[in-house]
KEBATI-79982 format. One record per residue (C-alpha): residue number from 1; x negated, y negated, z. Coordinates in Angstrom, 1 decimal, m for minus. Example, Ala and Ser with C-alpha at 12.3 -4.5 7.8 and 13.67 -1.06 7.14 Angstrom:
2
(1, (m12.3, 4.5, 7.8))
(2, (m13.7, 1.1, 7.1))
//
This chain:
279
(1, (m32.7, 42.6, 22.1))
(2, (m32.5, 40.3, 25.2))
(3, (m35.7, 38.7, 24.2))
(4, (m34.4, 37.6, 20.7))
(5, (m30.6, 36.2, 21.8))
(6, (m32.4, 34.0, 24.7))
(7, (m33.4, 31.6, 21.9))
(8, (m30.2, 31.6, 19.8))
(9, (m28.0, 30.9, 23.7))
(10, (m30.5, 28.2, 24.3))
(11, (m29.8, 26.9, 20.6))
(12, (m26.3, 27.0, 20.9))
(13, (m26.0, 25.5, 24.4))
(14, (m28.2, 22.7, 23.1))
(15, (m25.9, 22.1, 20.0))
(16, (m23.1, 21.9, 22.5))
(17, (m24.8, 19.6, 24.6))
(18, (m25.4, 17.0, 21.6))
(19, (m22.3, 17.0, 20.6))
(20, (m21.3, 16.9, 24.2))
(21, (m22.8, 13.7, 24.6))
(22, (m21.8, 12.4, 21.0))
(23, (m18.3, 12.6, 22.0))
(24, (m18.9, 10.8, 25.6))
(25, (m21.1, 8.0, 24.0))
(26, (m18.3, 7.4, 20.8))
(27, (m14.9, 8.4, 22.7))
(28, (m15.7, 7.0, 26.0))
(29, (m15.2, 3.5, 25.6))
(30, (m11.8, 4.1, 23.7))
(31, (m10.9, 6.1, 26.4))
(32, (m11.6, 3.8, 29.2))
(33, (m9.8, 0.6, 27.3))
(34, (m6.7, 3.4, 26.6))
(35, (m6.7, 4.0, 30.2))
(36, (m6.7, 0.8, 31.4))
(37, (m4.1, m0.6, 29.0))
(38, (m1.6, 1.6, 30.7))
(39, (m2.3, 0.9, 34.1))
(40, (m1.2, m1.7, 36.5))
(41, (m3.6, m5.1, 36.4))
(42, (m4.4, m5.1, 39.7))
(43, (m5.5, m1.1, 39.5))
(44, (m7.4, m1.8, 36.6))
(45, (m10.9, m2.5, 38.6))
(46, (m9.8, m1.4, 41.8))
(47, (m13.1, 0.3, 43.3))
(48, (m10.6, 2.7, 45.1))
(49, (m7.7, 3.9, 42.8))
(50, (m5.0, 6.0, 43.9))
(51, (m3.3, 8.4, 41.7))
(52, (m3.3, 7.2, 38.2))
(53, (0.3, 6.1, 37.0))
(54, (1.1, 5.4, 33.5))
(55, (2.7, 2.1, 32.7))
(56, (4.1, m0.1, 29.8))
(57, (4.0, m3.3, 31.4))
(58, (1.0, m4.8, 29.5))
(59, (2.4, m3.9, 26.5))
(60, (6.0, m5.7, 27.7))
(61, (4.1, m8.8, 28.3))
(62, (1.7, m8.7, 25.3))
(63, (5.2, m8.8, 23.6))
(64, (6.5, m11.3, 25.8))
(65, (3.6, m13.8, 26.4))
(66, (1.4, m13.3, 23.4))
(67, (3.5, m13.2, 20.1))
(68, (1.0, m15.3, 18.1))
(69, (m1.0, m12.1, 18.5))
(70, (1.8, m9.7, 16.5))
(71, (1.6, m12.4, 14.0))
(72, (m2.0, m12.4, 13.5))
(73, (m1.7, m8.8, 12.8))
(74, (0.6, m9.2, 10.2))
(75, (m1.8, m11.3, 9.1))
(76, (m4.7, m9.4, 9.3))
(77, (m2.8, m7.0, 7.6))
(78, (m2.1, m9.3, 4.7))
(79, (m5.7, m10.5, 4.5))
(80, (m7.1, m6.9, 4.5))
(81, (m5.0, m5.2, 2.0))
(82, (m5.4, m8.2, m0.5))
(83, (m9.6, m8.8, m0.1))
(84, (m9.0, m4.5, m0.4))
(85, (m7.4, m4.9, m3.9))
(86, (m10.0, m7.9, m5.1))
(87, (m13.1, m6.4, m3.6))
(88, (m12.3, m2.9, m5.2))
(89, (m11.3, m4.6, m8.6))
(90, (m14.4, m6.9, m9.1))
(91, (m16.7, m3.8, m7.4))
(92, (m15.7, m1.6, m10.2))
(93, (m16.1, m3.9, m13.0))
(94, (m19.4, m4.6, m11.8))
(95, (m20.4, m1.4, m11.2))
(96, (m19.4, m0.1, m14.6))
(97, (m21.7, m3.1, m15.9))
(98, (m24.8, m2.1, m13.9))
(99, (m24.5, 1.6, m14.5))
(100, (m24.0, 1.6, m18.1))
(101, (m26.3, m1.4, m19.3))
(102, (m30.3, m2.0, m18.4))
(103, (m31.8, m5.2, m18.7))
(104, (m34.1, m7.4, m16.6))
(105, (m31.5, m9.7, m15.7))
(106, (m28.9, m7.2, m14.2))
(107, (m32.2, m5.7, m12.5))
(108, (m32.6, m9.2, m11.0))
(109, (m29.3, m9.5, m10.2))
(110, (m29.0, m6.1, m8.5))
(111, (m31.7, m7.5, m6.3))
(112, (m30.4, m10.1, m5.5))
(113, (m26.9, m8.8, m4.5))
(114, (m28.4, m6.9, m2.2))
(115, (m30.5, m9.6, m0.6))
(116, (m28.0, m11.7, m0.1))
(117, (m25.9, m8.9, 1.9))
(118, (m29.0, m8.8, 4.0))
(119, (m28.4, m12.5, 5.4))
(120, (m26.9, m13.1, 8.4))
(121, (m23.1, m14.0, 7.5))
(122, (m23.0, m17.9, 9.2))
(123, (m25.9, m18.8, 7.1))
(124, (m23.3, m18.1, 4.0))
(125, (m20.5, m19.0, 5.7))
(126, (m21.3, m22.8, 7.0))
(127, (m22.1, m24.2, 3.6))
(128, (m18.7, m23.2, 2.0))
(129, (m16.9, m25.2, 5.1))
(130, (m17.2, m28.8, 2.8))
(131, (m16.1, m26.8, m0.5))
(132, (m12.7, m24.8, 1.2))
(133, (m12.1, m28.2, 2.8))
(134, (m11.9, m30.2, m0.4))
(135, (m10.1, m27.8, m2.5))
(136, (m7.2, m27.8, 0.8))
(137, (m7.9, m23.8, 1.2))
(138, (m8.3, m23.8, 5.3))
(139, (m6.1, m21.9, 7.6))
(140, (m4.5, m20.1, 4.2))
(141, (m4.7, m16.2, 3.8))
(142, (m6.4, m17.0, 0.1))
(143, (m9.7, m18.4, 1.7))
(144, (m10.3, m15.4, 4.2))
(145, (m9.4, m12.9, 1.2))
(146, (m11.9, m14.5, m1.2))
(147, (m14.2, m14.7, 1.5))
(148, (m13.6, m11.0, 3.1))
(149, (m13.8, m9.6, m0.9))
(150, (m17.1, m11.6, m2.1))
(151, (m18.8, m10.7, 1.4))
(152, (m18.0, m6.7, 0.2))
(153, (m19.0, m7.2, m2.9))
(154, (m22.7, m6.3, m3.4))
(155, (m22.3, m3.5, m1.6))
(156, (m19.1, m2.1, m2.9))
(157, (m20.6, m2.4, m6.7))
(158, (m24.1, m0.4, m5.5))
(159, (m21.9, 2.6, m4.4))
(160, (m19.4, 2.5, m7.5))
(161, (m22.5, 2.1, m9.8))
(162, (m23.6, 5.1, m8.0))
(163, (m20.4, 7.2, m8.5))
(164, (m20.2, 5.7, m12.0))
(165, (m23.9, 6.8, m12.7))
(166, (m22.6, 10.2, m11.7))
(167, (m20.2, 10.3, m14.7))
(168, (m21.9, 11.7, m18.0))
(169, (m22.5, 9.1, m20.9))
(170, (m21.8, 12.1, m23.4))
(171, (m17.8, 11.0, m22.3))
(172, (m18.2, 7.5, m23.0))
(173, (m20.3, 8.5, m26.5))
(174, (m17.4, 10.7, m27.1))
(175, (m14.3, 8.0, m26.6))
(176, (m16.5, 5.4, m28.2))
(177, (m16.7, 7.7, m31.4))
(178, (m13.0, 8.1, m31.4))
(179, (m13.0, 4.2, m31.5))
(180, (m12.8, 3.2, m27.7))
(181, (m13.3, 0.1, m26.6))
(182, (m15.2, m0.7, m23.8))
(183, (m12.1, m1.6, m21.6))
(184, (m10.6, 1.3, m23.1))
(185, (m13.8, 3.5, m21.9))
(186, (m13.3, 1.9, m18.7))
(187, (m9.6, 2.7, m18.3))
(188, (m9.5, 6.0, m19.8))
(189, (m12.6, 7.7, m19.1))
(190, (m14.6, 5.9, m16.1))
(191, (m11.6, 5.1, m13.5))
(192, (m9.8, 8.8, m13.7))
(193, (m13.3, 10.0, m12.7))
(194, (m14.4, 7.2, m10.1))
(195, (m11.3, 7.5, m7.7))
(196, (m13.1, 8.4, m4.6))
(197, (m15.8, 6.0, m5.1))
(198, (m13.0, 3.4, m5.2))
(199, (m11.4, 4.8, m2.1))
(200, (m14.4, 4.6, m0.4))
(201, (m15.1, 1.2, m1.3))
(202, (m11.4, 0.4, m0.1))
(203, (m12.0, 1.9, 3.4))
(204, (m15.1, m0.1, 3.9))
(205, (m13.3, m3.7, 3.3))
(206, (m10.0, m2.5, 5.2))
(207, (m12.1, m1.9, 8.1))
(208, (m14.0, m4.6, 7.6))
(209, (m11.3, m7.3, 6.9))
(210, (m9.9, m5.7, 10.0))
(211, (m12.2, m6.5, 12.9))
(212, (m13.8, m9.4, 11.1))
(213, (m13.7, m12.8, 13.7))
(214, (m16.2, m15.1, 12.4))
(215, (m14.7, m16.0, 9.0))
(216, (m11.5, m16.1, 10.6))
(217, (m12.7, m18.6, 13.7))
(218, (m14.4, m20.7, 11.1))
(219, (m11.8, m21.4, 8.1))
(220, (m8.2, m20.7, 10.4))
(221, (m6.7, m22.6, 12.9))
(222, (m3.0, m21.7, 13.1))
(223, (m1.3, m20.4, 10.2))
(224, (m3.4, m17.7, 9.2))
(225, (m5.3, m16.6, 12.3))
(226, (m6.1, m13.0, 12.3))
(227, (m5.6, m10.5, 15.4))
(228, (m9.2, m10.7, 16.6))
(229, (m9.2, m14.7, 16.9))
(230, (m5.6, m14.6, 19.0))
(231, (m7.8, m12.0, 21.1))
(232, (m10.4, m14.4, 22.1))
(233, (m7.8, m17.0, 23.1))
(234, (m6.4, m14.2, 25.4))
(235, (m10.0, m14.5, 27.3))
(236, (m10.2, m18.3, 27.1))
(237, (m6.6, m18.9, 27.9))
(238, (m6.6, m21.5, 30.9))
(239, (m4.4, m19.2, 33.4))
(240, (m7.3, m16.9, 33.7))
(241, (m8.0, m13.3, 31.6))
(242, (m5.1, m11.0, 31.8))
(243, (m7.0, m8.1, 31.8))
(244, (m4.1, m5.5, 31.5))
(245, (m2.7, m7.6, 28.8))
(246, (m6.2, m7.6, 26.5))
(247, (m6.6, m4.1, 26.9))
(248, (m2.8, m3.8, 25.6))
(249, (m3.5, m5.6, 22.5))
(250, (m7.1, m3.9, 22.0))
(251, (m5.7, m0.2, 21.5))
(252, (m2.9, m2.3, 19.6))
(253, (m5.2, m3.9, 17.3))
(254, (m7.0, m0.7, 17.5))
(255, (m5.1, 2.5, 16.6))
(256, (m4.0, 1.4, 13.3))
(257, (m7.4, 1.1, 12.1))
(258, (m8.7, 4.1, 13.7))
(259, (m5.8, 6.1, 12.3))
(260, (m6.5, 5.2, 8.9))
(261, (m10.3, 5.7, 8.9))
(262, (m9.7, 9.2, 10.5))
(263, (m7.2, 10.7, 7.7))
(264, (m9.8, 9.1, 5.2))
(265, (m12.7, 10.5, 6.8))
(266, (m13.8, 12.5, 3.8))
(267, (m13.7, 9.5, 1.5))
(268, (m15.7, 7.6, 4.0))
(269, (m18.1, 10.2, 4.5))
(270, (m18.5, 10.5, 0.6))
(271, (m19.3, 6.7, 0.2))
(272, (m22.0, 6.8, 2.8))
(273, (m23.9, 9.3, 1.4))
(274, (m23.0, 8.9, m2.2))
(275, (m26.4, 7.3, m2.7))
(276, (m28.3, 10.0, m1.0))
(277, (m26.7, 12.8, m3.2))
(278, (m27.2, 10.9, m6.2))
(279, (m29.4, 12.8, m8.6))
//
């Protein structure tokens, strides 16, 4: 008896240490900056530190000093929730189009999407500077949408052509007999049955419209700047890094995102393994 529960309490103890050290290794870090956004500056990377006492002041003068970066989160917010609504729109389209028709071009095609997610983003990026310059599209909410939506693209149409491929033909056959339209296929049949696929897709631009900087730093200079790109001014402002005050906006920029992606967890989960499950 003792010989056969020494293995399952060394199991079990092991279990607990992984997930021990999962914890440490993805809470840590968002403990730490929590920490230190509520403590005094000059505490902040003091090598001795005295009793820990909680305190608002970086977020008083975040609000005080820095309200560009409030504004760049209402514009972050803007940006993400309309590339969210174009990326999820031309995802499912395309999706319906790849699951439901075969051909050597959409085969190509598929290919190539996928390639091109592959590049590094500034080797897409730089060449479209000339074209959002002559049509007058810098520092405008428009260019970072298009941009945030197209970028999601080819791999928001792979997972809703796999939770589209999931969906039987027979229904389509069936609504097609009864005179269906394609669009009609699409509205009445395909998107009732797709919903999670498109939620998925959604949480995957949010968060990445989000935190995205690049784009932003590239095609923005005042009127649209995004959360993240007043962030990096905090560190080069000229008076020095106010630590306390970075940290502030951090978990600011922070918990709204995390919030979101924790009561969607299920969807997320569902979209990252949708193509594993497939079949």
């Amino acid at each position: 008896m003792a010989n056969s529960s020494a293995p399952r309490l060394a199991t079990a103890l092991g279990k607990i240490f992984a997930v021990t050290v999962i914890l440490i290794w993805s809470i840590g870090p968002i403990a730490l900056i929590f920490v230190a956004s509520l403590t005094h500056e000059r505490d902040i990377f003091a090598a001795a530190r005295t009793a820990w006492r909680p305190t608002f002041e970086n977020f008083i003068m975040l609000w005080r000093k820095w309200g560009d970066f409030f504004a760049g989160l209402t514009n972050s917010l803007i940006i993400a929730a309309g590339a969210t609504l174009l990326a999820v729109a031309v995802s499912t389209l395309a999706g319906f189009g790849y699951s439901r028709w075969r051909s050597r071009f959409l085969s190509g095609s598929a290919f190539a999407l996928i390639a091109l997610r592959l590049l590094p983003p500034i080797v897409t990026t730089l060449p479209l500077f000339p074209v959002v310059n002559a049509l007058r599209l810098n520092d405008t909410h428009a260019v970072l949408i298009i941009l945030y939506a197209a970028f999601f693209v080819s791999l928001g149409t792979m997972v809703m052509r796999t939770f589209i491929d999931q969906i039987p033909r027979e229904l389509d056959e069936a609504a097609a007999m009864d005179g269906a339209t394609q669009f009609q296929i699409l509205r009445k049949v395909i998107l009732p049955l797709c919903g999670q696929g498109m939620v998925a897709v959604a949480i995957f631009v949010i968060v990445f419209a989000w935190n995205e900087f690049l784009f932003a730093f590239i095609f923005t200079t005042k009127w649209a700047k995004t959360a993240p790109l007043v962030m990096s001014e905090m560190i080069g402002s000229l008076d020095g890094v106010e630590w306390g005050v970075l940290f502030a906006a951090t978990i600011t920029q922070l918990l709204p995102v995390l919030l979101f992606v924790i009561l969607s967890q299920r969807h997320l989960i569902e979209g990252l393994t949708a193509g594993a499950t497939k079949g």
